[in-house]
N, C-alpha and C positions, 0 to 999 in steps of 0.2 A: 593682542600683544601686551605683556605686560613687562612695563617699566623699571626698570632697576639701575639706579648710578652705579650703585657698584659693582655691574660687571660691565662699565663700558671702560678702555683703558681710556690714555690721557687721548690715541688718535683718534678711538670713537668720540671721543667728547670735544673735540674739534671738530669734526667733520658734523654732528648733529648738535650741534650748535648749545653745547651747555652751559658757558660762563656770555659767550659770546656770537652773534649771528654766525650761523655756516658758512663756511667759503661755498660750498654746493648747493646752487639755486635749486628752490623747491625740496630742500631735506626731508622735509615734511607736507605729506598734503592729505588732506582731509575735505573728502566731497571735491566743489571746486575753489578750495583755501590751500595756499599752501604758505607755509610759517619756514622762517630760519631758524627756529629756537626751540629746543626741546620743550615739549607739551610739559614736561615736568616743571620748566621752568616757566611758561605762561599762566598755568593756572595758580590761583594762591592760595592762601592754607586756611582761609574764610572759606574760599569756596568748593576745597575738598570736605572741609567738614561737613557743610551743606550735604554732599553725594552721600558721606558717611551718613547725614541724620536719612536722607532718604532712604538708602539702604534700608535702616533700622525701621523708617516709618512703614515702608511697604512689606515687612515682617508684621507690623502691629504694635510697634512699640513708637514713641513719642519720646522727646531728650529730656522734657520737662515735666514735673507731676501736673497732675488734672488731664482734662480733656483736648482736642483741638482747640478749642476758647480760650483756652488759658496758656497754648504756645504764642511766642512772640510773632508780631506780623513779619518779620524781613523771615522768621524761620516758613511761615506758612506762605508767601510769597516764590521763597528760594524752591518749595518743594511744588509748587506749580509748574513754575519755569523748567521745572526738571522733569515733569509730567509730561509737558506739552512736548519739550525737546524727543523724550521719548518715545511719543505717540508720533511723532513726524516719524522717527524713525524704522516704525514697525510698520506704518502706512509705509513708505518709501519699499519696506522690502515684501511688504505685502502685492504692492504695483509690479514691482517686477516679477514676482512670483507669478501672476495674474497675466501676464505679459504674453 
């Protein structure tokens, strides 16, 4: 699914919770999370860029010059955490595949 403010009118964005909590419990669920607030609206623009630099890293490319040595820790940190998140995810659908 991918995201777009602007094709939601003003009722979609009341009902999926874009300035403010959903009136409809559960608008959102994810796994067994479910949020009142549009995901656009939870995540922050630190940690999109983060996804952006992974994007870019698992092409081959790095945001800063030199090697992995020479990126910043919270950047080589951020792209762990994004590793792991995704390796659960591929085991998860691996499992039920296997199922």
């Amino acid at each position: 699914m991918k995201l777009d403010c602007r094709r939601c009118s003003q009722t979609d964005k009341i009902e999926k919770g874009c300035e403010h909590d959903s009136p409809i419990p559960g608008a959102w669920k994810l796994k067994d999370w479910e949020f009142q607030r549009c995901p656009l609206k939870l995540v922050t623009r630190k940690s999109l860029e983060y996804v952006l630099a992974y994007i870019y890293y698992s092409n081959g490319y790095l945001p800063n010059p030199g090697g992995w040595m020479e990126q910043p820790q919270k950047l080589l940190s951020a792209l762990e955490i994004i590793e792991r998140e995704l390796e659960t995810i591929r085991q998860s659908k691996y499992d039920k595949q296997g199922a």
